[in-house]
PDB file of N, CA, C, O and CB in Angstrom:
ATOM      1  N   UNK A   1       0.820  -1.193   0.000  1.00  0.00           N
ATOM      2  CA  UNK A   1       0.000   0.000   0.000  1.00  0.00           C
ATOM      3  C   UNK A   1       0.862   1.254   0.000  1.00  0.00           C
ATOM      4  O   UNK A   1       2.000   1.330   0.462  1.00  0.00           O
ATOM      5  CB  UNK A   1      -0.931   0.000   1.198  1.00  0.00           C
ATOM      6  N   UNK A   2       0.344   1.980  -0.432  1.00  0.00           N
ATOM      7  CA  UNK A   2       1.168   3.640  -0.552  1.00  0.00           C
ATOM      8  C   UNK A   2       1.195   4.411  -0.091  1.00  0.00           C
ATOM      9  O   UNK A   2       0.097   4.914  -0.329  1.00  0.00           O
ATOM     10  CB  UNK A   2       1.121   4.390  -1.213  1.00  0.00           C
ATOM     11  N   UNK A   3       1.916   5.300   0.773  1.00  0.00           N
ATOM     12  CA  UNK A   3       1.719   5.876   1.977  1.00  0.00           C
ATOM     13  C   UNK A   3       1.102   6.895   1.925  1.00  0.00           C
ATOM     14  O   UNK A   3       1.135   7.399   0.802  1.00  0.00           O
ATOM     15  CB  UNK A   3       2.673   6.093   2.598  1.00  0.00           C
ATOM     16  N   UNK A   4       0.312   7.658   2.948  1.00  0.00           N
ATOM     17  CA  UNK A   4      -0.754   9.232   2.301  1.00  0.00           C
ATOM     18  C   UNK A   4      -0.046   9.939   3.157  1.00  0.00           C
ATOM     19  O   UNK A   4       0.587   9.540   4.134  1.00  0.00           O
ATOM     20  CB  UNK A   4      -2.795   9.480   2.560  1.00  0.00           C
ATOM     21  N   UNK A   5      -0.235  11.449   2.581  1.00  0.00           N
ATOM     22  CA  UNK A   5       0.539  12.266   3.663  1.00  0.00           C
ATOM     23  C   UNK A   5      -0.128  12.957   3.716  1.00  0.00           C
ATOM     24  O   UNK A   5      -0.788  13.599   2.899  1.00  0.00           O
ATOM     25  CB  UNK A   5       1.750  12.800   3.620  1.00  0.00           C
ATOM     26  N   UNK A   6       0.014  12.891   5.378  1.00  0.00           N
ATOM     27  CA  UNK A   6      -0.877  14.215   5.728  1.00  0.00           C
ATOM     28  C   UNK A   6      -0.912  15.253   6.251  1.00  0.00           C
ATOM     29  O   UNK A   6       0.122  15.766   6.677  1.00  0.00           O
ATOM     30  CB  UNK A   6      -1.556  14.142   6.157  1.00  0.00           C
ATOM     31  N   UNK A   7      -2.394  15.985   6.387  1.00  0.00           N
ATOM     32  CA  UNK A   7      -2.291  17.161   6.293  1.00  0.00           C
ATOM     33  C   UNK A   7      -1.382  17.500   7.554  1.00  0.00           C
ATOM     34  O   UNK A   7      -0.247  17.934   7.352  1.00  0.00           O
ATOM     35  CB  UNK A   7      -3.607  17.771   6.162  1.00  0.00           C
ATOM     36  N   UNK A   8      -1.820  17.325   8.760  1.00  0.00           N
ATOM     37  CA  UNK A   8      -1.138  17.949  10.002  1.00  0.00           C
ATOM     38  C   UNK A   8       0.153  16.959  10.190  1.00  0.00           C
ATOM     39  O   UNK A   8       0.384  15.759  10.343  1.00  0.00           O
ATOM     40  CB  UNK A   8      -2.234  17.979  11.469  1.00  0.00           C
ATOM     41  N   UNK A   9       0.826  18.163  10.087  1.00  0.00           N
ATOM     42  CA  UNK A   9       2.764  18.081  10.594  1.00  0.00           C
ATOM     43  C   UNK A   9       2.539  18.231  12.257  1.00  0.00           C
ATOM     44  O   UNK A   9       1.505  18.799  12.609  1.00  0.00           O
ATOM     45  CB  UNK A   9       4.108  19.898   9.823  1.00  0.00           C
ATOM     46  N   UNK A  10       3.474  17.741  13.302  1.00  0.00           N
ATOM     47  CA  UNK A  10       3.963  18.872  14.404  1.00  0.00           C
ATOM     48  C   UNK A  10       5.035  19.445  14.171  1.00  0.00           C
ATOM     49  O   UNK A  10       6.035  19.012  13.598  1.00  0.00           O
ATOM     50  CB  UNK A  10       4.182  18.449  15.700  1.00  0.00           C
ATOM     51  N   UNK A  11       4.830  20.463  14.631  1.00  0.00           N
ATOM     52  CA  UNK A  11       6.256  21.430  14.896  1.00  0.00           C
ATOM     53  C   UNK A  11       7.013  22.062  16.220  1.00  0.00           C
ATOM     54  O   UNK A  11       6.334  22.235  17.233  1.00  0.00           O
ATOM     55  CB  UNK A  11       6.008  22.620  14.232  1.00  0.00           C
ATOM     56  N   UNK A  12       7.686  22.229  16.221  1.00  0.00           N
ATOM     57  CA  UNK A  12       8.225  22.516  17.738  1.00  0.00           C
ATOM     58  C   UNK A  12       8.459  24.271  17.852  1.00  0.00           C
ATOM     59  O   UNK A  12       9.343  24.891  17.261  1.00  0.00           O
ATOM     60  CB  UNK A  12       9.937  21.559  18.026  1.00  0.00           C
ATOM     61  N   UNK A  13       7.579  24.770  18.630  1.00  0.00           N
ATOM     62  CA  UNK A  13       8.065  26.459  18.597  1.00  0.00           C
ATOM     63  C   UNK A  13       9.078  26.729  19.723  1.00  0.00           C
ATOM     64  O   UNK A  13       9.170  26.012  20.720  1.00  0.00           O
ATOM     65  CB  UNK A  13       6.680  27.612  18.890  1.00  0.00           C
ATOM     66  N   UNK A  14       9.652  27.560  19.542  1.00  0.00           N
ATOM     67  CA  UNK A  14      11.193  28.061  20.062  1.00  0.00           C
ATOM     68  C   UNK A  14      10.814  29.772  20.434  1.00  0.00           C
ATOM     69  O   UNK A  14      10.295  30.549  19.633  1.00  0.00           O
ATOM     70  CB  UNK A  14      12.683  27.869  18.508  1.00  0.00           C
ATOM     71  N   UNK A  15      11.198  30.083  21.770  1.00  0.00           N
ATOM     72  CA  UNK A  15      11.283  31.442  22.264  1.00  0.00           C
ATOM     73  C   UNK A  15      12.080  32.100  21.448  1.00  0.00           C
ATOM     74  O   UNK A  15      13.192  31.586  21.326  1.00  0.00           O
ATOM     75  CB  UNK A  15      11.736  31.587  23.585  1.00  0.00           C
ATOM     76  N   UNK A  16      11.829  33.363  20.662  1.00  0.00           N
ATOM     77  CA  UNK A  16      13.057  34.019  19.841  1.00  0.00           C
ATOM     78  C   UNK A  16      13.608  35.260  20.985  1.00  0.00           C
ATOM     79  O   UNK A  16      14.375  36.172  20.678  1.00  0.00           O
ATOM     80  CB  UNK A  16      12.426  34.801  18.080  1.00  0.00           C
ATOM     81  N   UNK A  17      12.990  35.029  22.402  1.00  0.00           N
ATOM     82  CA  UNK A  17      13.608  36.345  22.809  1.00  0.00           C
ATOM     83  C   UNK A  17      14.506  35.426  24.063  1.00  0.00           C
ATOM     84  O   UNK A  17      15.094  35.989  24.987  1.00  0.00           O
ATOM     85  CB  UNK A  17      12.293  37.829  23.382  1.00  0.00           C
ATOM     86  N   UNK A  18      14.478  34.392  23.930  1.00  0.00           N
ATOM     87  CA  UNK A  18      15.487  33.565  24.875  1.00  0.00           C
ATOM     88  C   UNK A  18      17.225  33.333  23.929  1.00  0.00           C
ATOM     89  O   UNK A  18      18.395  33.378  24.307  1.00  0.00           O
ATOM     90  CB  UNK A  18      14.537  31.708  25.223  1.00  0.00           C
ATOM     91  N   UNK A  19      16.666  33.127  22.819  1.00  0.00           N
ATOM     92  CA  UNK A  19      18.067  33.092  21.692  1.00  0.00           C
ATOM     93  C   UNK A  19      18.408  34.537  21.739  1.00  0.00           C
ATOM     94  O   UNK A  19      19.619  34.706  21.888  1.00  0.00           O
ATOM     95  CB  UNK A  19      17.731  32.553  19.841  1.00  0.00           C
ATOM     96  N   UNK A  20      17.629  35.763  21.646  1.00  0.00           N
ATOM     97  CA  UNK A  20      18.445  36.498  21.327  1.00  0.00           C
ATOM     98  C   UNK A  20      18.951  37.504  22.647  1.00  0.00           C
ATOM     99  O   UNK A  20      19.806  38.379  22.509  1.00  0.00           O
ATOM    100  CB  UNK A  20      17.882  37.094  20.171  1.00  0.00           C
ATOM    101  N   UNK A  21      18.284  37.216  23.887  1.00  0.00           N
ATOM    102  CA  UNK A  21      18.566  37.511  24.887  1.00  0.00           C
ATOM    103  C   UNK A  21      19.454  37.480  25.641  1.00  0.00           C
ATOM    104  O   UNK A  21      19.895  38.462  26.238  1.00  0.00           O
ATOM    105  CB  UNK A  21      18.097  37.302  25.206  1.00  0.00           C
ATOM    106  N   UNK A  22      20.057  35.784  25.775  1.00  0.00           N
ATOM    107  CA  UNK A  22      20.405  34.686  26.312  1.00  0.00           C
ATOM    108  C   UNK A  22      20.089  34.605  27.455  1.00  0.00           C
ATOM    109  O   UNK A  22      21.036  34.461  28.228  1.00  0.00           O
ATOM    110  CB  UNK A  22      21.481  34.436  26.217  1.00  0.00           C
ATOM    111  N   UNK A  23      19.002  34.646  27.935  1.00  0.00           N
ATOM    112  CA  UNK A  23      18.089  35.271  29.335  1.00  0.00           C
ATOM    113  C   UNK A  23      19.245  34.708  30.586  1.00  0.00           C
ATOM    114  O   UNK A  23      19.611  33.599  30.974  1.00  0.00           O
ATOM    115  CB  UNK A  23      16.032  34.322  29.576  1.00  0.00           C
ATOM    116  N   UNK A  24      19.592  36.246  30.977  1.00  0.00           N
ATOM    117  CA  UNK A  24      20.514  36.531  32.330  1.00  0.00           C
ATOM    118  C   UNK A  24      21.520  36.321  32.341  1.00  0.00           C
ATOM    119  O   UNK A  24      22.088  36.516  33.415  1.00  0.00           O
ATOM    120  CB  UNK A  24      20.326  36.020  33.373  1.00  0.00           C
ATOM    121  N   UNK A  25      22.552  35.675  30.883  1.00  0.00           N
ATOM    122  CA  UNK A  25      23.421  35.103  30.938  1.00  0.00           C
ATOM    123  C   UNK A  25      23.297  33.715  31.157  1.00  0.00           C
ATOM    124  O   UNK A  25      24.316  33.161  30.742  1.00  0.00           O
ATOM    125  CB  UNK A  25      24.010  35.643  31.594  1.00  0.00           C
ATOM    126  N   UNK A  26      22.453  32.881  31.651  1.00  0.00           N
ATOM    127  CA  UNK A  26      22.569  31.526  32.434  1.00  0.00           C
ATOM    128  C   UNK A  26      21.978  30.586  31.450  1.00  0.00           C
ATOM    129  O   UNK A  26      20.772  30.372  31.332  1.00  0.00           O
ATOM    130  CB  UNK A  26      21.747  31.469  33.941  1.00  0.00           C
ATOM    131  N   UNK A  27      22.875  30.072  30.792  1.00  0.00           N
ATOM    132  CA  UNK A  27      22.156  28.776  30.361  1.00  0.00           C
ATOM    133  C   UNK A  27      21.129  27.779  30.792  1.00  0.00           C
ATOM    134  O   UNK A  27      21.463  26.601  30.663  1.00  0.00           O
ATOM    135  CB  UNK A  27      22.878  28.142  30.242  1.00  0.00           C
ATOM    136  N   UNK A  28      19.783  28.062  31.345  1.00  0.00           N
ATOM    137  CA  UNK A  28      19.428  27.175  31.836  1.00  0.00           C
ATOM    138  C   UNK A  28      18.467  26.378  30.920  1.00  0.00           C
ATOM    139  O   UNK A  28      18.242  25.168  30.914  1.00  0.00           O
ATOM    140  CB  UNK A  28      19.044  27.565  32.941  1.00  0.00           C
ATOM    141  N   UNK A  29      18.143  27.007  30.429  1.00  0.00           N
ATOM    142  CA  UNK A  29      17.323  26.679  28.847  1.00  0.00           C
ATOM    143  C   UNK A  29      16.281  27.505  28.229  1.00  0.00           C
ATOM    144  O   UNK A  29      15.984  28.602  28.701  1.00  0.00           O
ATOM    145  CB  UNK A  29      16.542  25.382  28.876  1.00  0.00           C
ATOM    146  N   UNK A  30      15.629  26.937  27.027  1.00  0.00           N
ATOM    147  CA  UNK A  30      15.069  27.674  25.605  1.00  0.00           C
ATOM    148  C   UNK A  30      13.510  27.022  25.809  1.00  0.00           C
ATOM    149  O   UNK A  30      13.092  25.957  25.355  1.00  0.00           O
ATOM    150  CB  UNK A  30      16.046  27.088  23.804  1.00  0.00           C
ATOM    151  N   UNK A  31      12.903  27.864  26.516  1.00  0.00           N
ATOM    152  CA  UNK A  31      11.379  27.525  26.069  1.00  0.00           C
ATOM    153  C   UNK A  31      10.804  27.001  24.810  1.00  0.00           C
ATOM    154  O   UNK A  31      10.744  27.518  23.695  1.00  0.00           O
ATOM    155  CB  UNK A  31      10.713  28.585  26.143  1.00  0.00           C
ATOM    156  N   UNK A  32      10.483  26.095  25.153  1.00  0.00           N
ATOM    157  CA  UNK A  32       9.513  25.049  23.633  1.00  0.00           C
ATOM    158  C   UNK A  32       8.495  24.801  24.171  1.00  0.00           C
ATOM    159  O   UNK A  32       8.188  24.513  25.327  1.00  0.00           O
ATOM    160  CB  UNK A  32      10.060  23.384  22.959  1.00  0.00           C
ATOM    161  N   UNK A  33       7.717  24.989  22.821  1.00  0.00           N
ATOM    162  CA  UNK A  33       6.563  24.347  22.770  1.00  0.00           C
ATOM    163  C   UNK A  33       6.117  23.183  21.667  1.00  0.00           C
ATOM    164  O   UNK A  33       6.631  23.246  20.550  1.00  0.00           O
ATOM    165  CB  UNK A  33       5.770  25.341  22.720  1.00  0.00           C
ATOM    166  N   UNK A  34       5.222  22.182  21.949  1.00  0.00           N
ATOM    167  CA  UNK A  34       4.904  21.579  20.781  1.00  0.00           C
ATOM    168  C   UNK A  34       3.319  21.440  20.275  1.00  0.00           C
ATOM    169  O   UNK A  34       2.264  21.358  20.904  1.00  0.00           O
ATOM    170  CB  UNK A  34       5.498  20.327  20.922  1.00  0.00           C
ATOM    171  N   UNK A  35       3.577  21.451  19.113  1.00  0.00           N
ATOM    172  CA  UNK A  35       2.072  21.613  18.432  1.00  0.00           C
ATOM    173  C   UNK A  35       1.729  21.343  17.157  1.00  0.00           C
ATOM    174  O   UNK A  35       2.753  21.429  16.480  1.00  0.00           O
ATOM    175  CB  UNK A  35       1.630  22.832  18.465  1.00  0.00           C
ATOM    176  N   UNK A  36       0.707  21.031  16.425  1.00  0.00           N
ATOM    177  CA  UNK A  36       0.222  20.716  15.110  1.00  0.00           C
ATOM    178  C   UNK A  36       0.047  21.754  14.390  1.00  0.00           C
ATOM    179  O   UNK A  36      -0.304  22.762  15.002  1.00  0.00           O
ATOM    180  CB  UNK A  36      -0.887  20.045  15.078  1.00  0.00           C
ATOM    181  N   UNK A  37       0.163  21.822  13.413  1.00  0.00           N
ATOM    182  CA  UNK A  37      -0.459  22.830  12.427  1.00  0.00           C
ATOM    183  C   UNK A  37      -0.852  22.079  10.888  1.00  0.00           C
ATOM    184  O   UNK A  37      -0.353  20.962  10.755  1.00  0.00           O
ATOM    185  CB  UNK A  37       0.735  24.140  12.196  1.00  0.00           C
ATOM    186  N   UNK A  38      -1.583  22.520   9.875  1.00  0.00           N
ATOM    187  CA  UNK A  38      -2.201  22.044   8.805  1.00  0.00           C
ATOM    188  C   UNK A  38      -0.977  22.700   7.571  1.00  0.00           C
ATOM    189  O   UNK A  38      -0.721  23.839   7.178  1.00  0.00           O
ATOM    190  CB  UNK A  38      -3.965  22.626   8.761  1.00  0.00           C
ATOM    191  N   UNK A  39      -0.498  21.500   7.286  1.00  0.00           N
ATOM    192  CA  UNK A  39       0.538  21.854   6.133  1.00  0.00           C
ATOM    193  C   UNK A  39      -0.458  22.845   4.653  1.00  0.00           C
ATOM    194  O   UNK A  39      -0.051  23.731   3.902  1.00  0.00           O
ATOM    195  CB  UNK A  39       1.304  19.956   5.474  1.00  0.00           C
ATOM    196  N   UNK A  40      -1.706  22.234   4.748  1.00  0.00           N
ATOM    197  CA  UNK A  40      -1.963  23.118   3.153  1.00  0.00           C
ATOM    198  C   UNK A  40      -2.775  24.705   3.301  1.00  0.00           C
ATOM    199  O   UNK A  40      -2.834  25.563   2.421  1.00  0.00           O
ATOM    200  CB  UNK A  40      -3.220  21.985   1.985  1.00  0.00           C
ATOM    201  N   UNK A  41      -3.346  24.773   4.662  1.00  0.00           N
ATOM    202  CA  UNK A  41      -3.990  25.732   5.564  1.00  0.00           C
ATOM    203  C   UNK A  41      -2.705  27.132   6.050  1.00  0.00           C
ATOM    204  O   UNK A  41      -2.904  28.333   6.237  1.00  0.00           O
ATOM    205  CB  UNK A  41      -4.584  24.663   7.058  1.00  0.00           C
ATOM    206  N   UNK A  42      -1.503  26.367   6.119  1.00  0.00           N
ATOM    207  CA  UNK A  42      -0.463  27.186   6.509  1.00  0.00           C
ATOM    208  C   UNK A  42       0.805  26.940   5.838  1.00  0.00           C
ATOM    209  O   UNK A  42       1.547  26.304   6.587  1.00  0.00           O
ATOM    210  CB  UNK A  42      -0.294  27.090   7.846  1.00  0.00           C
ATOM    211  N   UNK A  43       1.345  27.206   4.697  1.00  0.00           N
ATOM    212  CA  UNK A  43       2.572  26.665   4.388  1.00  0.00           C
ATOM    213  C   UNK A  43       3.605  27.472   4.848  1.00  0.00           C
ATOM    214  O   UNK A  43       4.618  26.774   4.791  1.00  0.00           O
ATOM    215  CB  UNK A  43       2.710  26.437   3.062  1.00  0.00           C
ATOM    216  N   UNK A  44       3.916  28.705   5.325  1.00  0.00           N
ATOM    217  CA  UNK A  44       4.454  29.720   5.868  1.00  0.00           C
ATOM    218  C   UNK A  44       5.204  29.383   7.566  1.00  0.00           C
ATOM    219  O   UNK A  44       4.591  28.460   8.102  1.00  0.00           O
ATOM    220  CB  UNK A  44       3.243  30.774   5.808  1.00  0.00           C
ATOM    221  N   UNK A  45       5.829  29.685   8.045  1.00  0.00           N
ATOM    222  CA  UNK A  45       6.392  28.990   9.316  1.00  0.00           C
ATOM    223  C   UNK A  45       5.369  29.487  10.066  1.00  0.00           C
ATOM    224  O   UNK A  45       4.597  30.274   9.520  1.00  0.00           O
ATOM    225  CB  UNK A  45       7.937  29.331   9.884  1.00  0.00           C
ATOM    226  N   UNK A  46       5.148  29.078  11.624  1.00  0.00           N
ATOM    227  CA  UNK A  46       4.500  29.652  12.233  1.00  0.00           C
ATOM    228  C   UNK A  46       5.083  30.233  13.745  1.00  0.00           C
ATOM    229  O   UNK A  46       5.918  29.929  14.598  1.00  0.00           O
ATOM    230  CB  UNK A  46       3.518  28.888  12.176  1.00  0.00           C
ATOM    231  N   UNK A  47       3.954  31.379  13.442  1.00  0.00           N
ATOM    232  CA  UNK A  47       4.535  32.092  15.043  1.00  0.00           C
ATOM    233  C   UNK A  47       3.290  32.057  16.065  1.00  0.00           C
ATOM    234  O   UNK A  47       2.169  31.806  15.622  1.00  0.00           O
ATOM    235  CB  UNK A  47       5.081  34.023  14.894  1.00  0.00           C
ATOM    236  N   UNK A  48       3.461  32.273  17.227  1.00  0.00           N
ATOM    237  CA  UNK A  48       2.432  32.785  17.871  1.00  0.00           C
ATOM    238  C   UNK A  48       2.965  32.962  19.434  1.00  0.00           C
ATOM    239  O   UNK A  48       3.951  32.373  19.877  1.00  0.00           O
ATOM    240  CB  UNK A  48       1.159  31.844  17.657  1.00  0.00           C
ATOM    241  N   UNK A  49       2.111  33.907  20.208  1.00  0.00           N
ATOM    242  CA  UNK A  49       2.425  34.326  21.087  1.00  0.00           C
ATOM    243  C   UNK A  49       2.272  33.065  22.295  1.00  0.00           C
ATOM    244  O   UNK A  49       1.262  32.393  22.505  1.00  0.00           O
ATOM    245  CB  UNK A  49       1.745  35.546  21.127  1.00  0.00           C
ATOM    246  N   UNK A  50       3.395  32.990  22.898  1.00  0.00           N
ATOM    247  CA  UNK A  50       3.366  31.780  24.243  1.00  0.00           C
ATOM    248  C   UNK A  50       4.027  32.239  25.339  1.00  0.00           C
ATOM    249  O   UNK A  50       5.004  32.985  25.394  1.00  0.00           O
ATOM    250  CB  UNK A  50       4.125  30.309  23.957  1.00  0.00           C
ATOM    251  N   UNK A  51       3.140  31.506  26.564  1.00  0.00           N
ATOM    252  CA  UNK A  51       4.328  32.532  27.799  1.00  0.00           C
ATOM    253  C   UNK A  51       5.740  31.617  28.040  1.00  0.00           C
ATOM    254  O   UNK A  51       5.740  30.386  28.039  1.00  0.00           O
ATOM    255  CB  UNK A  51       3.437  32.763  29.848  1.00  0.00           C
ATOM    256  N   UNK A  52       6.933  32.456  28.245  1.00  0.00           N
ATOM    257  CA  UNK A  52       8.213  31.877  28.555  1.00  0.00           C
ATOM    258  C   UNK A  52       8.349  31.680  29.838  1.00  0.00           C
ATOM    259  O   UNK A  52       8.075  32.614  30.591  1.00  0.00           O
ATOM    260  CB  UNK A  52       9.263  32.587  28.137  1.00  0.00           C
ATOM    261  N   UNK A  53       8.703  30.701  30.256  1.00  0.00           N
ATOM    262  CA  UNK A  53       8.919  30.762  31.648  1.00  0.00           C
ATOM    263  C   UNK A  53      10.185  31.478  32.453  1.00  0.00           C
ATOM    264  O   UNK A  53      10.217  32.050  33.543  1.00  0.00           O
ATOM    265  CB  UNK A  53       8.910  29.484  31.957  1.00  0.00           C
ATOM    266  N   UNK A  54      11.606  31.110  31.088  1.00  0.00           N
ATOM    267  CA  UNK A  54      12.602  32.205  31.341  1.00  0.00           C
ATOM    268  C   UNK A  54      12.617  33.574  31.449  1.00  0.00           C
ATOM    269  O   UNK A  54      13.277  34.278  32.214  1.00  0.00           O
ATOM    270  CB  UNK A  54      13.293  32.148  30.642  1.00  0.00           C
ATOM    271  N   UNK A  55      11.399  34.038  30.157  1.00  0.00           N
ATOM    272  CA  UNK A  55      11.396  35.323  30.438  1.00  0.00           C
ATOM    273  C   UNK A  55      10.607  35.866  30.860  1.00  0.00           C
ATOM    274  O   UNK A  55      10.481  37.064  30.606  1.00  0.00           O
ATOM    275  CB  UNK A  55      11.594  35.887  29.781  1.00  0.00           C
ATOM    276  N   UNK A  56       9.800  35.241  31.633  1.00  0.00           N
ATOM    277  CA  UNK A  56       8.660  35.446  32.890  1.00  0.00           C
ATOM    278  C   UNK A  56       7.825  36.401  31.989  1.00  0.00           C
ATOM    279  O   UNK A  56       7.722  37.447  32.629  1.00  0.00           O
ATOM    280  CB  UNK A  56       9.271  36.256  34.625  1.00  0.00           C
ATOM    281  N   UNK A  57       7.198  36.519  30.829  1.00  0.00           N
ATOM    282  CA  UNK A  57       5.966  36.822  30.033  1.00  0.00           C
ATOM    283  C   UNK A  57       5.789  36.229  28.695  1.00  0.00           C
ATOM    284  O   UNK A  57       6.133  35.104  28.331  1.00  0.00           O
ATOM    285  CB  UNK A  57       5.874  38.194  29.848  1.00  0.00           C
ATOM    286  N   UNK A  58       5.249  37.078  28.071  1.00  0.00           N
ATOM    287  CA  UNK A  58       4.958  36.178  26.916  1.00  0.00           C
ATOM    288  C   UNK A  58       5.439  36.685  25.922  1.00  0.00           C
ATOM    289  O   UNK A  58       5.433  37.902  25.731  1.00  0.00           O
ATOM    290  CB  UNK A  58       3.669  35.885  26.632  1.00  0.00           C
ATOM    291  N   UNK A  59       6.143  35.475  24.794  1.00  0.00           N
ATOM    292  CA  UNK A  59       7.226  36.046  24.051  1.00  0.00           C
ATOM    293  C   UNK A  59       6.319  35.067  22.720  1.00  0.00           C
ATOM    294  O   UNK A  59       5.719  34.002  22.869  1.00  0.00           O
ATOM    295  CB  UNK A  59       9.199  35.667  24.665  1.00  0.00           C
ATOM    296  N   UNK A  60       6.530  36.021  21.243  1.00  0.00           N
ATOM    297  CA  UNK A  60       7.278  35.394  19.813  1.00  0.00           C
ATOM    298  C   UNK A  60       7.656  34.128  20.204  1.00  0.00           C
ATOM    299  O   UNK A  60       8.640  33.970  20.927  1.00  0.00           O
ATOM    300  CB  UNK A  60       8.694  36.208  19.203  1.00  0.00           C
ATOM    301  N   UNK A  61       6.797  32.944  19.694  1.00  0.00           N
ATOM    302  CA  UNK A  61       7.544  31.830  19.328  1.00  0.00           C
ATOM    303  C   UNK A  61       7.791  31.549  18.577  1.00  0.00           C
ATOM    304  O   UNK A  61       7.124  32.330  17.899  1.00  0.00           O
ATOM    305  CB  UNK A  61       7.408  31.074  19.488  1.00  0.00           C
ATOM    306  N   UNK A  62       8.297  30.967  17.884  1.00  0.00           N
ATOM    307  CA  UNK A  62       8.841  30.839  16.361  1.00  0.00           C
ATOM    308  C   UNK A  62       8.684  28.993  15.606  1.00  0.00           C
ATOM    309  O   UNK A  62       8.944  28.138  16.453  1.00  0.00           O
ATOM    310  CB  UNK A  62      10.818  31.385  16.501  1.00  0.00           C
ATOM    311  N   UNK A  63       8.450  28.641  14.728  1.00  0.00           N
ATOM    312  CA  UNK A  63       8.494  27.141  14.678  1.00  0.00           C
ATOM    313  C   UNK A  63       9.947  27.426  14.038  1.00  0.00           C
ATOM    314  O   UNK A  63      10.387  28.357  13.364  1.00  0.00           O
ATOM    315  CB  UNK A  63       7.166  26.162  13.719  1.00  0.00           C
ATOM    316  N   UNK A  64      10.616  25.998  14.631  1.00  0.00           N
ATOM    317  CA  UNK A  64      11.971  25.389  14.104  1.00  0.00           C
ATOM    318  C   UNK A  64      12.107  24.361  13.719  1.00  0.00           C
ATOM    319  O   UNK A  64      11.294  23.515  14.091  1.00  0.00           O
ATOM    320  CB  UNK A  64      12.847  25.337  14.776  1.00  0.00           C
ATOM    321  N   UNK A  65      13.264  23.947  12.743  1.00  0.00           N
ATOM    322  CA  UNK A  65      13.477  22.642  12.254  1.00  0.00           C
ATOM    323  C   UNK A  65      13.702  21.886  12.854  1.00  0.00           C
ATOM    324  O   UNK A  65      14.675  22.035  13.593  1.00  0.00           O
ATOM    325  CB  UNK A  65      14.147  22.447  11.576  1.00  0.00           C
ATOM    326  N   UNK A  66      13.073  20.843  12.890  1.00  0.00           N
ATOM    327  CA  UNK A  66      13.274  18.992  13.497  1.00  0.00           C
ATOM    328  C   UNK A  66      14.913  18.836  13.074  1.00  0.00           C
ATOM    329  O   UNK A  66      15.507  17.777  13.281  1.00  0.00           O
ATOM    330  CB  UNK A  66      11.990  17.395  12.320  1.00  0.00           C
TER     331      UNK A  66
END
């Protein structure tokens, strides 16, 4: 049988104000999130607003590559 592909990917979103911050100096880590989105509904990367826990509000997440 032949494989179908489908519509919903996950993607992993990434804090862009923890990368460009490097919140406090301290490596302690990079807020992620994970989630679905509809490959033909959205072909464009996706962003959306999520709270960081490093940067104690809510930041730009960004989707990143697997």
């Amino acid at each position: 049988m032949a494989k179908k592909k489908d519509a919903r990917v996950t993607v992993i979103l990434e804090c862009t104000g923890c990368i460009r911050n490097r919140v406090k100096k301290v490596p302690r880590g990079i807020s992620r999130y994970i989630t679905q989105k509809n490959r033909h509904n959205t072909p464009d990367q996706l962003e959306l607003r999520k709270f960081c826990p490093y940067c104690y509000k809510h930041m730009i997440h960004g989707e990143i590559k697997k």
